[in-house]
C-alpha positions as CSV (number, residue, x, y, z in Angstrom):
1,X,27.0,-2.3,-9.5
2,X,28.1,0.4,-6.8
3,X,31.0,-0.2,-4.7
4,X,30.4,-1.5,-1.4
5,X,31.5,1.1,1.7
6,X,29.5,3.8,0.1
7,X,28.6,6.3,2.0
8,X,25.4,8.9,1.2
9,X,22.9,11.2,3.4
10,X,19.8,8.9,3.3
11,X,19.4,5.0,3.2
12,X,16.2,3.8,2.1
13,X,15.4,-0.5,2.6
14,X,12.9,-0.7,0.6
15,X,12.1,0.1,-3.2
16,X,8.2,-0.3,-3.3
17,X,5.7,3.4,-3.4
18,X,6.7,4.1,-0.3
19,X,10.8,4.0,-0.9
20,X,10.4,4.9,-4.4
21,X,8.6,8.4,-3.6
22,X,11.2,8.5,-0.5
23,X,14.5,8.7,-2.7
24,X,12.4,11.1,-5.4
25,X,12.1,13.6,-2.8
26,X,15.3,13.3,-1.3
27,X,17.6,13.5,-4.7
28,X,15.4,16.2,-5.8
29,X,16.0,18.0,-2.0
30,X,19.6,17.4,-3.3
31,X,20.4,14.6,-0.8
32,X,22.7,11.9,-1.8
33,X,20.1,8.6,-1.7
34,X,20.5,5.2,-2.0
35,X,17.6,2.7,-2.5
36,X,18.6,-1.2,-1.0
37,X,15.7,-3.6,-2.2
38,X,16.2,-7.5,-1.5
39,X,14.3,-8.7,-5.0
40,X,15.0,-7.2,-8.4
41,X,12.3,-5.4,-9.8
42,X,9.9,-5.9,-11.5
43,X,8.3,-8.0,-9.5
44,X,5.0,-9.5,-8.1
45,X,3.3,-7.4,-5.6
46,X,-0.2,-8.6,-3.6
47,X,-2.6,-5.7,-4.0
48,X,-6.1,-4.9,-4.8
49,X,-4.4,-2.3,-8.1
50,X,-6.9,0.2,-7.5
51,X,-5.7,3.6,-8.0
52,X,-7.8,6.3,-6.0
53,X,-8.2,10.2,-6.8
54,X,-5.9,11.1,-4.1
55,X,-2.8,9.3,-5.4
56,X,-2.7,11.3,-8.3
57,X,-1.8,14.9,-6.7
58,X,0.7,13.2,-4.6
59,X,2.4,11.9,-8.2
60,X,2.1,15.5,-10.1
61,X,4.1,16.8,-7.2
62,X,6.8,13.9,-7.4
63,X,6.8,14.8,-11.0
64,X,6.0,11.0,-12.4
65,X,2.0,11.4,-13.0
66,X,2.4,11.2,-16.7
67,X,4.8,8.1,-16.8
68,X,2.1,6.3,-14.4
69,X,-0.9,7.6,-16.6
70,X,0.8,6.2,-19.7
71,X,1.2,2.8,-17.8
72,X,-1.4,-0.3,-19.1
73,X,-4.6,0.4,-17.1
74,X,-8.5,0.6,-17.0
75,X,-10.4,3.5,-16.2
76,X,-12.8,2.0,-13.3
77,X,-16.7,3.6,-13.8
78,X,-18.3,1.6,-11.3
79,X,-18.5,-0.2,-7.8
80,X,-20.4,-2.9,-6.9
81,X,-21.4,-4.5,-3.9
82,X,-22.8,-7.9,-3.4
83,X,-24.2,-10.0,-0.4
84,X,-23.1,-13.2,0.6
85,X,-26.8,-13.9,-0.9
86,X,-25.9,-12.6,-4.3
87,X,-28.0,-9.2,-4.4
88,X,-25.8,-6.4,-5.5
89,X,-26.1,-2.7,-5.3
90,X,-23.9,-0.5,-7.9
91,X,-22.7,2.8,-7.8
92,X,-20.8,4.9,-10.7
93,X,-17.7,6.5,-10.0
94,X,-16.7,9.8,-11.3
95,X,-14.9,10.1,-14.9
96,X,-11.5,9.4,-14.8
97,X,-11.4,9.2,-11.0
98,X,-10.2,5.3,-10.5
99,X,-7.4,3.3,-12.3
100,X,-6.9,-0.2,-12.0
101,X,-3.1,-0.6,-12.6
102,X,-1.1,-3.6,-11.8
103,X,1.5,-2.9,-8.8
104,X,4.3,-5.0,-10.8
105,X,3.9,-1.9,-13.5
106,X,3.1,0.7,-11.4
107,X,6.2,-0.2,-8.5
108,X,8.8,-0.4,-11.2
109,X,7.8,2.7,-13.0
110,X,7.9,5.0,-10.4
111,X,11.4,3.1,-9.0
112,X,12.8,3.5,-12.6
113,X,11.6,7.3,-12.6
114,X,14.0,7.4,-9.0
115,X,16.8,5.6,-10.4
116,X,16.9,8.3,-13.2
117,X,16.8,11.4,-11.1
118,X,19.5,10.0,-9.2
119,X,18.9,7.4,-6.7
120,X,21.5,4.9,-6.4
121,X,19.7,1.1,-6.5
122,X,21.1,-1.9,-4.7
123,X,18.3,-4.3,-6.2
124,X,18.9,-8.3,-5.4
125,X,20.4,-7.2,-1.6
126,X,18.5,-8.0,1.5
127,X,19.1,-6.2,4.5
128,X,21.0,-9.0,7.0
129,X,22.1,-6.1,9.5
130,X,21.5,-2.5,10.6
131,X,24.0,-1.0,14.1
132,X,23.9,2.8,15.2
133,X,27.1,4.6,15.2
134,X,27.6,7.9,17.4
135,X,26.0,9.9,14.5
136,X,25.0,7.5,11.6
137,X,23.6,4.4,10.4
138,X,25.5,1.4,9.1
139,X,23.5,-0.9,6.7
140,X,25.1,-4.4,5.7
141,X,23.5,-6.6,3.1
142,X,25.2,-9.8,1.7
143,X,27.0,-7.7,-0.6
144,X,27.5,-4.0,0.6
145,X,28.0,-1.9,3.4
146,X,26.8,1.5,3.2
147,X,26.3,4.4,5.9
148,X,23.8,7.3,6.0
149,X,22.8,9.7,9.1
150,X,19.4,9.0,8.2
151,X,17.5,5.6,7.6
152,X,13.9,5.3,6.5
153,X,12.3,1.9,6.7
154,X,10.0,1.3,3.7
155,X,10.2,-2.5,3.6
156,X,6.2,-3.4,4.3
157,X,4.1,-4.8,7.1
158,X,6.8,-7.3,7.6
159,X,9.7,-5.2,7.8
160,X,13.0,-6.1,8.2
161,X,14.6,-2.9,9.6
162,X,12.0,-2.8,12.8
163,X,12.3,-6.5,13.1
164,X,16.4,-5.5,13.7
165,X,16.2,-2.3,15.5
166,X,12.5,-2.4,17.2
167,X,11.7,-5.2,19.5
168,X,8.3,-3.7,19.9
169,X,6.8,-4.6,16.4
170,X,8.0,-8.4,16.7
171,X,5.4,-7.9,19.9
172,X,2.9,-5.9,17.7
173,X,2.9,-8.7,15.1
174,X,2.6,-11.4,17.3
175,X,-0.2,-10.1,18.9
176,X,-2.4,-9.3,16.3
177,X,-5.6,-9.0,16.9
178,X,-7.0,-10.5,13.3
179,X,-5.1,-13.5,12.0
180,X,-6.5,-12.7,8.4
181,X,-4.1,-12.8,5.2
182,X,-5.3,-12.2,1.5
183,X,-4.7,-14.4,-1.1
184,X,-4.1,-12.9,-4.7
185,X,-4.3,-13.6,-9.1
186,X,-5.0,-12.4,-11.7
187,X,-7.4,-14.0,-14.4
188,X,-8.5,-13.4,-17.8
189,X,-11.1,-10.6,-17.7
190,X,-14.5,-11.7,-17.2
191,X,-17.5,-9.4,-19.2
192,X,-19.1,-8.9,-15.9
193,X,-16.5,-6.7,-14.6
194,X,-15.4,-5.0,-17.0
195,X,-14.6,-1.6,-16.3
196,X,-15.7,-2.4,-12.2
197,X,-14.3,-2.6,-9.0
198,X,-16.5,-4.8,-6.6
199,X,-16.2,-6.1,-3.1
200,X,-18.1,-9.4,-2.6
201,X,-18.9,-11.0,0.9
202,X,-18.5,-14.8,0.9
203,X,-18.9,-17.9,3.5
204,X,-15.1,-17.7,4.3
205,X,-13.9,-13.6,4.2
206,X,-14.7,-11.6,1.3
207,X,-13.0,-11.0,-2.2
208,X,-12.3,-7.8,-4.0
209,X,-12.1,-7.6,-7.9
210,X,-11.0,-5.5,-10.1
211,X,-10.2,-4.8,-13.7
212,X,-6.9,-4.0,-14.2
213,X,-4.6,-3.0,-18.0
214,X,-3.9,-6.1,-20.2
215,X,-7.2,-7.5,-20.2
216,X,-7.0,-9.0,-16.6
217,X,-9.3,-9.2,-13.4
218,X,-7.5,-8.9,-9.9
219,X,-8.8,-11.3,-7.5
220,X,-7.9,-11.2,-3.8
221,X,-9.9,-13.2,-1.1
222,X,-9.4,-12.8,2.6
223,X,-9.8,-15.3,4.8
224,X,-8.1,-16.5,7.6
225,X,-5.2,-19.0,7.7
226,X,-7.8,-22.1,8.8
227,X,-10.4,-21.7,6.3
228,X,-7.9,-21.3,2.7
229,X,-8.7,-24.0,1.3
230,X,-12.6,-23.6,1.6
231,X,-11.9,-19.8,0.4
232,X,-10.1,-21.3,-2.7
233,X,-12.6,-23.8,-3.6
234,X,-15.4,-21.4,-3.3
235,X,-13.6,-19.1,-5.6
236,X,-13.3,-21.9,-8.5
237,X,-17.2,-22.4,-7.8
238,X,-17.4,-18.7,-7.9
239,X,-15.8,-17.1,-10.3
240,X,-13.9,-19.9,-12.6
241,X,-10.3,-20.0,-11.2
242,X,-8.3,-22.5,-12.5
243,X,-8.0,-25.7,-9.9
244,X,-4.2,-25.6,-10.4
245,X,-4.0,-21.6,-10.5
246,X,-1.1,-19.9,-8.8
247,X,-2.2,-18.0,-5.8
248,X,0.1,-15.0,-4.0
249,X,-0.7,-14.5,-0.1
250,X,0.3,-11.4,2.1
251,X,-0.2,-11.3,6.0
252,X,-1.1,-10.3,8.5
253,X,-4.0,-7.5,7.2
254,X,-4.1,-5.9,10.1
255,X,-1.3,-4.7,13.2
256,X,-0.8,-2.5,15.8
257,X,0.7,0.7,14.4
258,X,4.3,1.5,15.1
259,X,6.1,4.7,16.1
260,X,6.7,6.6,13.0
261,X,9.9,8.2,14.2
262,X,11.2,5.8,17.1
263,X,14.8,6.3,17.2
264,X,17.1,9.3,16.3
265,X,17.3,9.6,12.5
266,X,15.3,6.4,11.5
267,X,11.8,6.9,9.7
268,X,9.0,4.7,9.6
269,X,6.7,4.6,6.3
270,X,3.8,3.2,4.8
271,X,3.3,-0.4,5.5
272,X,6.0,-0.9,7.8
273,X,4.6,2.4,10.0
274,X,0.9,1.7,10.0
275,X,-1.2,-1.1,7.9
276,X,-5.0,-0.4,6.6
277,X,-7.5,-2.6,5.3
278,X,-6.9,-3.1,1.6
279,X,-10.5,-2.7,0.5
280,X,-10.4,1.2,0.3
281,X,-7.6,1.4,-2.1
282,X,-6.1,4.5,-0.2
283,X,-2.4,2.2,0.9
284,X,-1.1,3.4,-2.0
285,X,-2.2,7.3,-0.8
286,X,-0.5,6.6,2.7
287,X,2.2,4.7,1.4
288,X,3.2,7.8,-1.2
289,X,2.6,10.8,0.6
290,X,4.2,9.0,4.3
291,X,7.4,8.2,2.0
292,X,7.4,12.1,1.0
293,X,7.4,13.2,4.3
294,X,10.1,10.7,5.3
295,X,12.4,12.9,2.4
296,X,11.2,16.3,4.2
297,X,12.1,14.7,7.5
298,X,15.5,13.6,6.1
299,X,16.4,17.2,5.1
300,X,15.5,18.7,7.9
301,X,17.5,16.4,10.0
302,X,20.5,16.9,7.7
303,X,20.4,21.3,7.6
304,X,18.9,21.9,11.2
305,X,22.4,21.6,12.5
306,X,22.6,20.4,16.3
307,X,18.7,20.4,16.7
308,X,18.1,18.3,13.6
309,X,17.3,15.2,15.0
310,X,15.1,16.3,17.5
311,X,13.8,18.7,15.4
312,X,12.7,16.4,11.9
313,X,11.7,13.2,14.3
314,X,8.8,16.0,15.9
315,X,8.5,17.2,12.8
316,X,7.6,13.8,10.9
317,X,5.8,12.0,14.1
318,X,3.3,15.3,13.8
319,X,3.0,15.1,10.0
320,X,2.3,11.3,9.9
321,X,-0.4,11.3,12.5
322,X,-2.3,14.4,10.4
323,X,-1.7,12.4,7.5
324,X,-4.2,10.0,9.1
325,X,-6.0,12.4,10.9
326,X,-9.7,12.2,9.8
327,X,-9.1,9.6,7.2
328,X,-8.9,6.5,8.8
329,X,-12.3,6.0,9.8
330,X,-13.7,5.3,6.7
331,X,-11.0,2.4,6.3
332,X,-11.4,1.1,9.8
333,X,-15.3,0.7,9.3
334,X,-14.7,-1.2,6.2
335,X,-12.4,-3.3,8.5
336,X,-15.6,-3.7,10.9
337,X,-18.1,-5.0,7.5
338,X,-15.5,-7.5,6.0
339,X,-14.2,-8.8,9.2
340,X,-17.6,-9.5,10.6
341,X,-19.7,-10.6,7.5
342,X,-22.8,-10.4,8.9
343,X,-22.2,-6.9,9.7
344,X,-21.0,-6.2,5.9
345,X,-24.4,-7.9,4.7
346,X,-26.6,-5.9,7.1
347,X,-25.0,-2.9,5.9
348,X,-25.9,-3.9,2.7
349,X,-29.4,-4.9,2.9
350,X,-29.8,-1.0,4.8
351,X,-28.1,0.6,1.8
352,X,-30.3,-1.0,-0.5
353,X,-33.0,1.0,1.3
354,X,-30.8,4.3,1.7
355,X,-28.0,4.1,-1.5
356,X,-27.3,7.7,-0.4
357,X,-25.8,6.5,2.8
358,X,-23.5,4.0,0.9
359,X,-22.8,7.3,-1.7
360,X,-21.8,9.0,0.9
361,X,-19.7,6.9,2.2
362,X,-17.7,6.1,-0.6
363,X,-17.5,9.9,-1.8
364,X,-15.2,9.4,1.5
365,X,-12.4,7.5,-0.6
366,X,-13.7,8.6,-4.0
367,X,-14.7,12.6,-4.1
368,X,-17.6,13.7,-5.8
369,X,-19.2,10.7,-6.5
370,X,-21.3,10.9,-9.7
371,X,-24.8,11.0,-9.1
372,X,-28.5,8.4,-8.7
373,X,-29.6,6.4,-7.0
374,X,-27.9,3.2,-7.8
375,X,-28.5,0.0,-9.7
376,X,-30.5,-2.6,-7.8
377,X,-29.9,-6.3,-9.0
């Protein structure tokens, strides 16, 4: 275990994609890193376990692409949609192009691959204060003390470090405009979805499935908090889960997004900066490539002399909002369709029509799309 009082250049609260591709960077820019995560690892996390294309560039240049690709998966080769009614519309994706990994496999692997480059892990430690010195940060958990100049918060939607240091995101969550929360399993594989990632409107929310390595299927539903119990007992109905089946839950789905670089050497990424609708499967993307740009920021703050912390909090508030730039659309209108179901099943009933609109649309989050016209069930 390290000793407490340690002092490095870059603190990181949080060990998930986010943190984890945070401290690669940064030990591999040469900076000394530490990585404080309050559960040990591995551990469950609630996700959808897709794997998009664009994840996959972002690993090759952290230099863990092979480790993940050797991880228990399934190659997804299709989509499906269906209707609250049942009718469902298919679409193949390109070769190769979607994996459905668990995030207890994938998070570990890529925190292991950290750990071994150099990242120094304080696993089993939550965070129980943060204070600002003239120059640095102090981090206390309830068993170390440890100071950096720079502090990036990687610790999720619900995180701990802006809870302490930003008064604004206890406003941001409390006012919410959605009051949705997913609910999350994973089953034995059923035939039907083999190989398939599908999103399926229901009375209470909508559920996304997906087949992921070992032989399982990756439920979530979202619902809001007042209709669980209905969203549960429609998924038994539905699709065979278990009456005494152990669910996970995340929330809230949705919240206002936070300044990425609010305070003089303290970084914002993923989850805890900005949160996007699950569906999509790009978190991971954002979550990845936000927790690189966190380790670039870091450096820059720590060689730019007098003008560093000016200079990397311009620097990463400028690279974080391109990083969304001309992305989020596509997420925020599959917000729109699963938040209003009536919206998500009028959509449908026009793709049915037009499947080249719903191609196109989806070679949005998964590129070049292979090609007809669909399946129509």
């Amino acid at each position: 275990m390290p000793d407490s009082d340690s002092e490095y250049d870059l603190i990181i609260n949080g060990a998930g994609p986010a943190g984890s591709a945070c401290a690669l960077a940064a030990v591999r820019a040469g900076l000394r890193t530490a990585i404080v995560e309050r559960v040990p690892f591995p551990r469950h996390k609630v996700c959808g376990d897709c794997f998009n294309p664009s994840v996959w560039p972002v690993l090759a240049s952290l230099g863990v692409e092979d480790a993940v690709r050797s991880l228990p998966h399934t190659l997804l080769k299709r989509v499906r949609f269906v209707s609250r009614r049942g009718r469902a519309l298919e679409l193949p994706l390109p070769p190769g192009a979607e994996y459905g990994i668990t995030r207890r496999d994938f998070d570990d692997a890529l925190l292991r691959q950290a750990v071994k480059a150099g990242a120094v892990l304080y696993a089993g430690s939550p965070v129980t204060g943060i204070t600002r010195t003239a120059d640095s940060w102090r981090v206390v958990t309830d068993r170390h003390s440890l100071t950096a100049r720079v502090l990036v918060a990687a610790d999720g939607r619900n995180s701990t470090t802006s809870r302490l240091l930003l008064p604004s995101s206890r406003s941001a969550a409390q006012t919410a405009a959605s009051t949705r929360l997913a609910l999350q399993c994973h089953l034995p594989l059923a035939e039907t979805y083999r190989n398939t990632v599908a999103l399926e409107w229901t009375k209470h929310g909508y559920c996304g499935l997906a087949h992921v390595g070992g032989g399982l299927l990756n439920l979530c539903l979202v619902t809001t908090g007042k209709k669980v119990v209905e969203a549960k007992a429609e998924a038994t109905g539905r699709y065979g889960v278990p009456t005494d089946q152990a669910w996970s839950s995340i929330a809230p789905l949705n919240r206002a997004p936070l300044n990425p670089a609010p305070m003089a050497g303290l970084f914002l990424t993923g989850d805890a900066a900005r949160v996007v609708e699950p569906f999509t499967g790009e978190g991971i993307f954002y979550a990845l490539r936000s927790g690189q740009l966190a380790a670039e920021a870091a450096r820059r703050l720590l060689t730019s002399g007098d003008t560093g912390p000016a200079h990397a909090a311009s620097f990463y508030a400028s690279a974080h909002r391109m990083l969304y730039h001309r992305r989020l659309w596509v997420n925020r209108l599959a917000r729109f369709t699963v938040t209003y179901p009536w919206a998500g099943n009028a959509s449908l009933a026009v793709f049915r029509l037009f499947p080249q609109g719903l191609r196109w649309l989806t070679s949005k989050v998964v590129p070049e799309t292979a090609g007809g016209a669909g399946v129509r069930k």
